[in-house]
N, C-alpha and C positions, 0 to 999 in steps of 0.2 A: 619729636616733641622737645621743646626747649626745656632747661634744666627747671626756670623760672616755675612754669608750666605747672611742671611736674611735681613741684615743692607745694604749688597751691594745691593741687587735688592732693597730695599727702595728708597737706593739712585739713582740706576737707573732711577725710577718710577719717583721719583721726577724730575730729572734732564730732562725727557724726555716731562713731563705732562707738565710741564713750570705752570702752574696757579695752586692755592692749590687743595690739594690730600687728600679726608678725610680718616681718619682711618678707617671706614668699606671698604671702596675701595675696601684699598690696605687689609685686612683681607682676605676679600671675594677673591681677587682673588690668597692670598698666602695660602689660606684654612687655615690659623690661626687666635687665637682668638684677639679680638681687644684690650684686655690688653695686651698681647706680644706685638703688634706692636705698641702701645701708647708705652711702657719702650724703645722699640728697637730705635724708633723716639729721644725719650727724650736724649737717650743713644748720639745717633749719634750725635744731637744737638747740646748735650754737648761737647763729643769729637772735633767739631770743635771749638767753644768755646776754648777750652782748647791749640789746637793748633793755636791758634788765625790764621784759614783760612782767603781768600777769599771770602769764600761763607760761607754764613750762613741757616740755616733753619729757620723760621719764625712761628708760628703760627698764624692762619686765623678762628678766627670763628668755632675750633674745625679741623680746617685742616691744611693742611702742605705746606710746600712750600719752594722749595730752590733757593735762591737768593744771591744778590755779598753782601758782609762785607761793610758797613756803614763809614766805616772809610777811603775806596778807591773811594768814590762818585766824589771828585775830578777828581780822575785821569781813571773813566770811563766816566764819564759826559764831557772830554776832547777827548776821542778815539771815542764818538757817536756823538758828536758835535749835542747836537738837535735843533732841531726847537723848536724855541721861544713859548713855549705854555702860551699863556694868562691865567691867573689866574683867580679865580673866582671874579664877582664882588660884591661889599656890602651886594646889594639884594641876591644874588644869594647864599652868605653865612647865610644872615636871613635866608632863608628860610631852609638852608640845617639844620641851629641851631633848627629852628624847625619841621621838620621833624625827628630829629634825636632824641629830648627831645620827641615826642610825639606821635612817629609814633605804628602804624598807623594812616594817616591824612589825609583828604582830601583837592583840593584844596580852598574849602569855608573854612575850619579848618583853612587852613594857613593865608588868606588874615584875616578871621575876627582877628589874633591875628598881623599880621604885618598892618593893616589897608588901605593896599592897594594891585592892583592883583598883582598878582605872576606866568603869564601864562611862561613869557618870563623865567625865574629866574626856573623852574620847568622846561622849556625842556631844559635849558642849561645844568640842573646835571642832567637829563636825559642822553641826549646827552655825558656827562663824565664820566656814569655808577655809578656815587657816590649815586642815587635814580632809583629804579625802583615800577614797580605798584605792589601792593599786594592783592590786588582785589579790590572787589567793596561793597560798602555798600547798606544793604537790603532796601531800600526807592525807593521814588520818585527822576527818573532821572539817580538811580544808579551810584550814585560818587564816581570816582575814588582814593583809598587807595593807597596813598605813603609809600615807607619804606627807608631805608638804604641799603644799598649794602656791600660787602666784599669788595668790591674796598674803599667804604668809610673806614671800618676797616680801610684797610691797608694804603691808603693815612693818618689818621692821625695817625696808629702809634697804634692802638688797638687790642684787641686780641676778646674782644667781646664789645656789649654796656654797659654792667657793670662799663665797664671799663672811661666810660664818665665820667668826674667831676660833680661832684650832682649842682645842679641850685643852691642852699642854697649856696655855698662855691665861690659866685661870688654875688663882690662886686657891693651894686645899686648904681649909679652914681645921683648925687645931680645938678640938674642946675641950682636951683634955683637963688643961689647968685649971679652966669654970670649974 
């Protein structure tokens, strides 16, 4: 299969699967190996890149995903006219901040370091896919392990958790003198 070929049905794939597409996938069901289709991805990527499209390709946590160009958010965010989605709130960001520096976490994990519960705040980013469970830890009661999601990824903008600014590289805030 030419490489050409093979770019077009990626792109199909993706275009069709709408949510990221990992590279074994798409290997496994093109019967090639998962380096060609990683070069073939990067390739295409770029190409659009290059042609500065519409649509861009993304990467997700090792997987693929084709989505509209960043720079037309305006003028799609105008033709879908959405509903007002409420943001998250203060709480509901502590906790995702810690979940995300620490996970996996339980919810005793979380409250002992934000010092108060978190039941409400954990099924909200439940509820927005930004945290789901990752199992459970071997004790008493059996409590339930938090993690991050690929939606968290791609809501802020990440390729994996590496990718998080380190703790050290944020600045501690002084109250004192207030």
């Amino acid at each position: 299969m030419e490489e050409k070929e093979v770019k077009s049905i990626i792109e199909a794939m993706l275009f069709v699967w709408g949510d990221p597409l990992n590279i074994k996938s798409i290997a496994d069901i093109l019967n090639l190996p998962s380096a060609f289709i990683r070069k073939s991805l990067m390739d295409l990527k770029k190409e659009y890149e290059i042609e500065d499209r519409g649509i861009q390709i993304i990467e997700v946590n090792n997987s693929f995903q084709l989505c509209t160009n960043n720079k037309h958010f305006e003028y799609i965010q105008n033709l879908c006219k959405p509903v007002q989605n409420k943001g998250l709130t203060q709480a509901a960001l502590e906790v995702l901040v810690i979940i995300a520096y620490n996970q996996p976490i339980t919810r005793p994990g979380i409250e002992s370091i934000r010092g108060v519960k978190s039941d409400k705040a954990i099924n909200t980013l439940i509820e927005k896919e930004l945290i789901i469970e990752k199992g459970r830890l071997e004790r008493t009661g059996r409590p339930i392990l938090y993690g991050t999601t690929d939606t968290f990824l791609k809501s802020f903008g990440l390729n994996s958790l590496e990718e998080l600014p380190k703790i050290e590289d944020f600045e501690t805030l002084d109250f004192t003198d207030e």
